[in-house]
C-alpha positions as a Markdown table, in Angstrom:
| # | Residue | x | y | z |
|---|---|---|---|---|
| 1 | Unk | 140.2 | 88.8 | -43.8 |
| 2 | Unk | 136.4 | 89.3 | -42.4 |
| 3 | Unk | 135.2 | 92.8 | -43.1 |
| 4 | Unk | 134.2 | 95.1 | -40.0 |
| 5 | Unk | 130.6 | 96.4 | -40.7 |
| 6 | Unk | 130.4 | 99.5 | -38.7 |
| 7 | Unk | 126.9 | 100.7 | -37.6 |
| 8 | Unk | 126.3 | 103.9 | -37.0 |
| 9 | Unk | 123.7 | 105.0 | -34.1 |
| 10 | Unk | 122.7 | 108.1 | -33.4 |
| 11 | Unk | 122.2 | 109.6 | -29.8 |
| 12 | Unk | 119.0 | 109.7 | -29.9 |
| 13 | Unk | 118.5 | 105.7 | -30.4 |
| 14 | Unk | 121.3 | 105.0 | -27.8 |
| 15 | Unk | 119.1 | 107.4 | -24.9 |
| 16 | Unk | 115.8 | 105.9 | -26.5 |
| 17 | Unk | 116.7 | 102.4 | -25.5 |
| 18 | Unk | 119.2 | 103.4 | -22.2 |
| 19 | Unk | 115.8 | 104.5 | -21.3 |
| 20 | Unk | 113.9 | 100.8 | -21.8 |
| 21 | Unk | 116.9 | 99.1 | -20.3 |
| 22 | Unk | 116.5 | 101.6 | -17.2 |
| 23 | Unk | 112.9 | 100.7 | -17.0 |
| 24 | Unk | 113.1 | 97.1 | -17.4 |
| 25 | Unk | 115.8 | 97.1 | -14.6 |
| 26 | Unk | 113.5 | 99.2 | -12.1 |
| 27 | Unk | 111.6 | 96.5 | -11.0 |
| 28 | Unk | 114.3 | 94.0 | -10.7 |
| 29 | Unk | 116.3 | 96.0 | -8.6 |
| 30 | Unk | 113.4 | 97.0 | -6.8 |
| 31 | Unk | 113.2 | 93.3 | -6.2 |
| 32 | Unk | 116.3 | 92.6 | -4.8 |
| 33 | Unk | 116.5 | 96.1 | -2.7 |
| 34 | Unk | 113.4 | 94.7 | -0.8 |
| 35 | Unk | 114.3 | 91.0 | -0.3 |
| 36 | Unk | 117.9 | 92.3 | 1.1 |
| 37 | Unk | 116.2 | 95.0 | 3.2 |
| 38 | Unk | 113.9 | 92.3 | 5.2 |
| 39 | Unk | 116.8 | 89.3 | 6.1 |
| 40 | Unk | 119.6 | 91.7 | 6.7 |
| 41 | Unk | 118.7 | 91.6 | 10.4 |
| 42 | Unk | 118.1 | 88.3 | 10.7 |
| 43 | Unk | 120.1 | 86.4 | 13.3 |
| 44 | Unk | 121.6 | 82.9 | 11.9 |
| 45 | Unk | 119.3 | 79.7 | 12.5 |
| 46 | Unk | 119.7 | 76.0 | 12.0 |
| 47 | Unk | 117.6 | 72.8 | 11.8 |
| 48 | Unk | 114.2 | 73.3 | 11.1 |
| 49 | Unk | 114.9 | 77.2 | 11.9 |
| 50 | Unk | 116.8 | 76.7 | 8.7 |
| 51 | Unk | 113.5 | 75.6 | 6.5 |
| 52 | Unk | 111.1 | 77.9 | 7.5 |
| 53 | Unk | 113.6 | 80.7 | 6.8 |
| 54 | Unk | 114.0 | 79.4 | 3.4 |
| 55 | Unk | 110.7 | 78.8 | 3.0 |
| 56 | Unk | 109.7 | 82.8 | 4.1 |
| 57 | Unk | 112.3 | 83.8 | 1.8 |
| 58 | Unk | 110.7 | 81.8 | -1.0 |
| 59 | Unk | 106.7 | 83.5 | 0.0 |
| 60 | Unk | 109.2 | 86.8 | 0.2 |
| 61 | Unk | 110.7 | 86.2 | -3.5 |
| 62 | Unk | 107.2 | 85.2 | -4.8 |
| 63 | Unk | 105.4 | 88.2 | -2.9 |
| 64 | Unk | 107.6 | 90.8 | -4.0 |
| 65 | Unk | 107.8 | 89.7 | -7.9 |
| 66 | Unk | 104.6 | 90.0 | -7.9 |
| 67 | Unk | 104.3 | 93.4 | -6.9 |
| 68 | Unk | 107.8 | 94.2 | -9.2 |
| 69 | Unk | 105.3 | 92.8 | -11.6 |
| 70 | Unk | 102.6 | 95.7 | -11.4 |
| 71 | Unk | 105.3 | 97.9 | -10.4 |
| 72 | Unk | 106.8 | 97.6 | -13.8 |
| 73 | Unk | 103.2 | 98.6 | -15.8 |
| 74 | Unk | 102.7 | 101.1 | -13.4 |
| 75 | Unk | 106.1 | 103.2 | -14.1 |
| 76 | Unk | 105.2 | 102.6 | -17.3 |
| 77 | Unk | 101.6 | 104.3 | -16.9 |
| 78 | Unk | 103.3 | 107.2 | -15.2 |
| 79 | Unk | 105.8 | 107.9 | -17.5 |
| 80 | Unk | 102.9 | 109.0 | -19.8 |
| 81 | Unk | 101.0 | 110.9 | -17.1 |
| 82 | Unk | 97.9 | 107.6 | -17.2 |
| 83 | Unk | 95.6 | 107.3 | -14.9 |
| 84 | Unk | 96.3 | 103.8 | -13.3 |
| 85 | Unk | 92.4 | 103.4 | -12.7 |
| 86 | Unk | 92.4 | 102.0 | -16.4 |
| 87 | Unk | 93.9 | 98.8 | -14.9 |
| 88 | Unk | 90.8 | 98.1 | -12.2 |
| 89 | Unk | 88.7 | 95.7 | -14.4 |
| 90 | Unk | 85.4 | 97.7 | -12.6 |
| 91 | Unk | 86.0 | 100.5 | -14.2 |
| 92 | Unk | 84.6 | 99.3 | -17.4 |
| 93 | Unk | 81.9 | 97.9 | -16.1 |
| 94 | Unk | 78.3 | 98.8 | -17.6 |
| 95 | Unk | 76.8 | 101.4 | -15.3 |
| 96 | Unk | 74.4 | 100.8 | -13.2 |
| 97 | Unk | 73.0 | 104.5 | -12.4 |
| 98 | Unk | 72.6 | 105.3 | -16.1 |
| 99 | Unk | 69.8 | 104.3 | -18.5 |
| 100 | Unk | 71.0 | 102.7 | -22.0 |
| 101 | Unk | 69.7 | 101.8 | -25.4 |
| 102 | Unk | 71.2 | 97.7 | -26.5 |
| 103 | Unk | 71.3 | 96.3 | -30.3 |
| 104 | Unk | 72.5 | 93.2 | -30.5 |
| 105 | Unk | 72.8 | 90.8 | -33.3 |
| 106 | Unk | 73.7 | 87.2 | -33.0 |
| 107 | Unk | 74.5 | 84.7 | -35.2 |
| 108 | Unk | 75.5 | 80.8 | -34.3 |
| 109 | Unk | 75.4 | 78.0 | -36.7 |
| 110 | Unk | 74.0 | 80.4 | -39.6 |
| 111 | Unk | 70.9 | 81.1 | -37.8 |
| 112 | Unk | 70.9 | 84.6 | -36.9 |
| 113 | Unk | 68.5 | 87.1 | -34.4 |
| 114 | Unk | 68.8 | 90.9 | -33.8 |
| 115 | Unk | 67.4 | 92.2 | -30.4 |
| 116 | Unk | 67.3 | 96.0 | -29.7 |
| 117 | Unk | 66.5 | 96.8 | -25.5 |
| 118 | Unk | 66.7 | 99.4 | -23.0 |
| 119 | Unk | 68.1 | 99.3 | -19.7 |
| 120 | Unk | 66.5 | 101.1 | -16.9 |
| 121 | Unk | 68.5 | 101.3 | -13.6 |
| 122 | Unk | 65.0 | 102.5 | -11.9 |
| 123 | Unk | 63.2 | 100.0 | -12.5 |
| 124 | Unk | 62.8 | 97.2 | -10.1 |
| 125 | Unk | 65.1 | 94.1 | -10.7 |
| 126 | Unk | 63.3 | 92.0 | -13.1 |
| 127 | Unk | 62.0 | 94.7 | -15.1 |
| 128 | Unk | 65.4 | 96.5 | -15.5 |
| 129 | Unk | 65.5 | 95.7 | -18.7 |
| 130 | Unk | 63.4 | 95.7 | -21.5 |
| 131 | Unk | 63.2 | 93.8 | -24.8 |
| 132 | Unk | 61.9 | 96.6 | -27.5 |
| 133 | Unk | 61.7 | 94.0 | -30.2 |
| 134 | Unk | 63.5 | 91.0 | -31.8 |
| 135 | Unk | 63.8 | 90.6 | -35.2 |
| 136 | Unk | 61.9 | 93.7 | -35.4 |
| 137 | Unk | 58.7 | 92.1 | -34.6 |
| 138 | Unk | 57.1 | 92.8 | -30.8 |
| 139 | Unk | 58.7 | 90.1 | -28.4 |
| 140 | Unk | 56.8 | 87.1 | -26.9 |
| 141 | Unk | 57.6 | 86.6 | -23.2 |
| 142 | Unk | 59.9 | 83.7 | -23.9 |
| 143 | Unk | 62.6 | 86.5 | -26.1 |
| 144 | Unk | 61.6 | 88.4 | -23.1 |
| 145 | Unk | 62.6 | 86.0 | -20.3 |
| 146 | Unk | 65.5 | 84.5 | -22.2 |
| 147 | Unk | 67.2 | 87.8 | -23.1 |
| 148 | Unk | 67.1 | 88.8 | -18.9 |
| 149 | Unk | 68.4 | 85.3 | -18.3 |
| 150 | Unk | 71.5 | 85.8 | -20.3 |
| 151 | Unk | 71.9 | 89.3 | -19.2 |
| 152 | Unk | 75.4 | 89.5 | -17.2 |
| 153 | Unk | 74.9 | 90.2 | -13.6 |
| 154 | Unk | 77.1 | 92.2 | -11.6 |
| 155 | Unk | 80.1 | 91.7 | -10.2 |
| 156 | Unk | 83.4 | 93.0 | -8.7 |
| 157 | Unk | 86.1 | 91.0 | -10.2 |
| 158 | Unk | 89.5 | 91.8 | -9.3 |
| 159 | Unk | 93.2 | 91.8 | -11.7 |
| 160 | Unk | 96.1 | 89.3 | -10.8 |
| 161 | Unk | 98.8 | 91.5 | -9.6 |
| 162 | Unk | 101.1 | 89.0 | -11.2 |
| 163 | Unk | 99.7 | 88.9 | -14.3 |
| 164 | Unk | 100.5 | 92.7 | -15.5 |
| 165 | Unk | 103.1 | 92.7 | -18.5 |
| 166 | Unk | 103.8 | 95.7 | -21.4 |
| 167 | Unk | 102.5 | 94.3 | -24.8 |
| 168 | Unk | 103.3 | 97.0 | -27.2 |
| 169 | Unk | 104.6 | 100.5 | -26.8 |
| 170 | Unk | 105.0 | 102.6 | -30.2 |
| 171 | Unk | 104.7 | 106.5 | -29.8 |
| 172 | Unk | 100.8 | 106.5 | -30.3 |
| 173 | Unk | 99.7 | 103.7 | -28.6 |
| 174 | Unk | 100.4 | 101.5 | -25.7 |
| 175 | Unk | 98.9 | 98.0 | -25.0 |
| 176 | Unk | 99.0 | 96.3 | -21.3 |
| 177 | Unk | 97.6 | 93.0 | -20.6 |
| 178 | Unk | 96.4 | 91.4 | -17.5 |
| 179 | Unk | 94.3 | 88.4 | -16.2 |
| 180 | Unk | 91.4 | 88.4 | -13.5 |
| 181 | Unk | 92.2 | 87.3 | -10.6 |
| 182 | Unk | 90.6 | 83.2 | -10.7 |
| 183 | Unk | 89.1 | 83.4 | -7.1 |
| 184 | Unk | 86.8 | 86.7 | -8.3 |
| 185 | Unk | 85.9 | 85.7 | -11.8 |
| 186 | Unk | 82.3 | 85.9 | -12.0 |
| 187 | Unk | 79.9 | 82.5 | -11.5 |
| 188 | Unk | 78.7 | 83.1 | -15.0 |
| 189 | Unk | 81.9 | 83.7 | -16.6 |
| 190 | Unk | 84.1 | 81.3 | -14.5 |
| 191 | Unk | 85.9 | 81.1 | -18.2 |
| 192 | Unk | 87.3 | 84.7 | -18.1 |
| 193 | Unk | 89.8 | 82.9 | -15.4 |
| 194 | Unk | 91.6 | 81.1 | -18.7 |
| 195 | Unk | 91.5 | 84.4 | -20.8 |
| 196 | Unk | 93.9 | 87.7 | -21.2 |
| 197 | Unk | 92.7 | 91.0 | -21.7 |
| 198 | Unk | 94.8 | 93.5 | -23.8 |
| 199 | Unk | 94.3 | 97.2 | -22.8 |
| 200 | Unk | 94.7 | 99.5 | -26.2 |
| 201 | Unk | 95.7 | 103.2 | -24.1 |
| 202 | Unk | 95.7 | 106.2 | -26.9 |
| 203 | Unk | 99.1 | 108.1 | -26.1 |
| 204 | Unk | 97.4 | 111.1 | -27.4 |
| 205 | Unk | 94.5 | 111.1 | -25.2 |
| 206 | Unk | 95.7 | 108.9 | -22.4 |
| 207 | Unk | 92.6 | 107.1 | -22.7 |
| 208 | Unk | 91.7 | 103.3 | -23.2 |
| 209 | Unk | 90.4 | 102.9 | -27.2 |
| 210 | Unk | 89.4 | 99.3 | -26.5 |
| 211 | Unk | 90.2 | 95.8 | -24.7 |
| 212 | Unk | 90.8 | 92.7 | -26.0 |
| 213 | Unk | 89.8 | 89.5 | -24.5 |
| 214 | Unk | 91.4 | 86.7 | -25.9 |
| 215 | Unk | 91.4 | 82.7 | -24.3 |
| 216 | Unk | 94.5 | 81.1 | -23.6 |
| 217 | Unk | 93.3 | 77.1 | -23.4 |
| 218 | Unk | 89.9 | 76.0 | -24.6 |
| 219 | Unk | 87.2 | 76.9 | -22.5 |
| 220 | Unk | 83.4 | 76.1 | -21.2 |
| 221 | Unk | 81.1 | 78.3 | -22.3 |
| 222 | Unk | 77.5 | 77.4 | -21.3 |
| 223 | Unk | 77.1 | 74.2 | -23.6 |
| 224 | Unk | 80.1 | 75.0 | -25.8 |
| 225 | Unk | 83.4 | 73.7 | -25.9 |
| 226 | Unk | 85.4 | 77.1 | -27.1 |
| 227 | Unk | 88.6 | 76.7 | -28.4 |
| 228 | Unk | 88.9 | 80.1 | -29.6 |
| 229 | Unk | 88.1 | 83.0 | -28.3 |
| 230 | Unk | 88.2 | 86.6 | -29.2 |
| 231 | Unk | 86.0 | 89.5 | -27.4 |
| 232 | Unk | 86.8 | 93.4 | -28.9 |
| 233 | Unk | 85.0 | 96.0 | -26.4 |
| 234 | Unk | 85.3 | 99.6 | -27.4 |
| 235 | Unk | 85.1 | 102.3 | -25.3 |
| 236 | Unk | 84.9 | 106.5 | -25.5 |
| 237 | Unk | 85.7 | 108.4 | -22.4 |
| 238 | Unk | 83.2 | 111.2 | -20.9 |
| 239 | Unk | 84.7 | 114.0 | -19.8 |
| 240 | Unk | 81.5 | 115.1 | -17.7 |
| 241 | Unk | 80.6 | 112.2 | -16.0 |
| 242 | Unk | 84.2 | 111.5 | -15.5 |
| 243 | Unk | 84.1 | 107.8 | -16.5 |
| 244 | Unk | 84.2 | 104.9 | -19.3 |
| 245 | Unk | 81.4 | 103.6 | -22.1 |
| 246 | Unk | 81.0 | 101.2 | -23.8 |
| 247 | Unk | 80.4 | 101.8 | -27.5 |
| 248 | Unk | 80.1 | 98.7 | -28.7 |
| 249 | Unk | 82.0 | 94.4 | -28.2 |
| 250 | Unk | 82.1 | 92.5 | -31.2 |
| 251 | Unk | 82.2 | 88.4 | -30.1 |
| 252 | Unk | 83.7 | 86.3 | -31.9 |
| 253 | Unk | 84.2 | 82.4 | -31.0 |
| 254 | Unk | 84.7 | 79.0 | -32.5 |
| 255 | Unk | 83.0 | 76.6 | -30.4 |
| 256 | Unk | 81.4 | 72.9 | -30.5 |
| 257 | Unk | 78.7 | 71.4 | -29.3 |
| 258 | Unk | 78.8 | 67.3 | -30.0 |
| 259 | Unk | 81.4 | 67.0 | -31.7 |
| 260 | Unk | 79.9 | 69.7 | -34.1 |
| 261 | Unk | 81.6 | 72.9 | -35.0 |
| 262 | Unk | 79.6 | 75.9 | -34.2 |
| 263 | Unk | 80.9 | 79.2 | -34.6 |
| 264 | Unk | 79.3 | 82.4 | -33.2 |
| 265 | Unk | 79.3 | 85.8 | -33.4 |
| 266 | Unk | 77.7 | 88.8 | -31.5 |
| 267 | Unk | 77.6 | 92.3 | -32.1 |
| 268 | Unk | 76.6 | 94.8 | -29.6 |
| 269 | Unk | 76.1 | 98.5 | -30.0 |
| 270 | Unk | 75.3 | 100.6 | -27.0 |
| 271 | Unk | 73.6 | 104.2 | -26.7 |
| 272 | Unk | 71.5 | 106.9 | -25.3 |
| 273 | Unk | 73.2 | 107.1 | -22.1 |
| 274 | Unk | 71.2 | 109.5 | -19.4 |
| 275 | Unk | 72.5 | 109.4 | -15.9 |
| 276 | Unk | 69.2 | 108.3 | -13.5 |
């Protein structure tokens, strides 16, 4: 005769995950509340009135799971008292009213170069920034032109709603993920379209530690085939100016260019930061 194993569980563990099944359940019936709520009154069709019903209840469905989607995150982010700011893309955005020290060391194909910069917001637009040295040697106006070419212009990009999911959550950290919207992905970075970002929130502080950028198909990147990806941004919050810096975002990728593997890797610290 088979053996009963009995587990025990205490009250805590059986409220602990009542609690994720409550949450995971919010949405859905969120869902369903709101797709009942706009057909009850409709009168009965047929024919073609038939199809165009079904097909608004199918934009309805698709509408509405999409916002169950967010929905879901941002029960989550209230839970914890979070500021759902941290999920607008913008908000981690290099300012562009502050002045900035850059160091930034590349290396592709074992060739490597160190730049160190400053960023003047004041300035007029082609003189924004400017190359301090490179290699530490004085730059020639080729490093100087190259480096403001490749210089990230702005621009307002904008999450998929239906993209939002809950990574991780332990009880010191919580990790959301999201995609940008395709039709706002920068010109320059058309590739970010193909990637997922992972948001690292500090349960402590309620703040975002860092973001992970990681492709999910291989991608175009200038004249490189990428097939993996990885981009680590950190970030410290300031209290004063009531708003997100970057730190430093280490690059990592394994591209090719002609068949030929060429990895690269990029590491950027940022400093000095004095409101102008």
């Amino acid at each position: 005769m088979n053996k009963i194993k009995v587990v025990s569980v205490t009250g805590s563990e059986v409220d602990a995950k009542k609690s994720k099944i409550q949450r995971l359940a919010a949405p859905i019936k969120a869902l369903m509340s709101a797709i009942v709520q706009k057909f009850k009154n409709t009168k009965p069709v047929s024919g073609s009135g038939k199809t165009a019903l079904l097909a608004a209840f199918l934009v309805a469905i698709s509408t509405l799971s999409v916002s169950a989607q967010k929905t879901g995150v941002l029960s989550v982010l209230s839970k914890y008292n979070i500021d759902a700011a941290i999920l607008d893309p913008n908000n981690f955005a290099q300012p562009d009213d502050y002045s900035f020290d850059l160091k930034q060391s590349t290396s592709a194909a074992g060739k490597g170069k160190t730049i160190e910069a400053k960023f003047d917001p004041s300035a007029t637009a082609n003189e924004q920034w400017t190359v301090v040295s490179v290699d530490g040697k004085s730059p020639s106006k080729g490093d100087i032109n190259e480096f403001r070419k490749n210089q990230s212009k702005p621009s307002q990009s904008k999450s998929d709603d239906s993209s939002f999911r809950i990574e991780k959550e332990t009880p010191d950290y919580l990790v959301i993920s999201s995609k940008i919207d395709a039709a706002t992905a920068p010109k320059d970075a058309a590739f970010m379209k193909d990637c997922r970002s992972l948001i690292t929130v500090n349960l402590k502080t309620k703040r975002v530690e860092q973001i992970q950028t990681l492709n999910e198909k291989p991608v175009k990147i200038k004249i490189l085939s990428v097939d993996k990806l990885n981009i680590v941004t950190k970030y410290r919050w300031d209290e004063q100016a009531k708003r997100y810096f970057t730190i430093n975002q280490n690059l990592d990728m394994q591209g090719k260019f002609l068949g030929q593997s060429v990895p690269v890797q990029t590491i950027s610290e940022y400093s000095n930061y004095v409101k102008r």
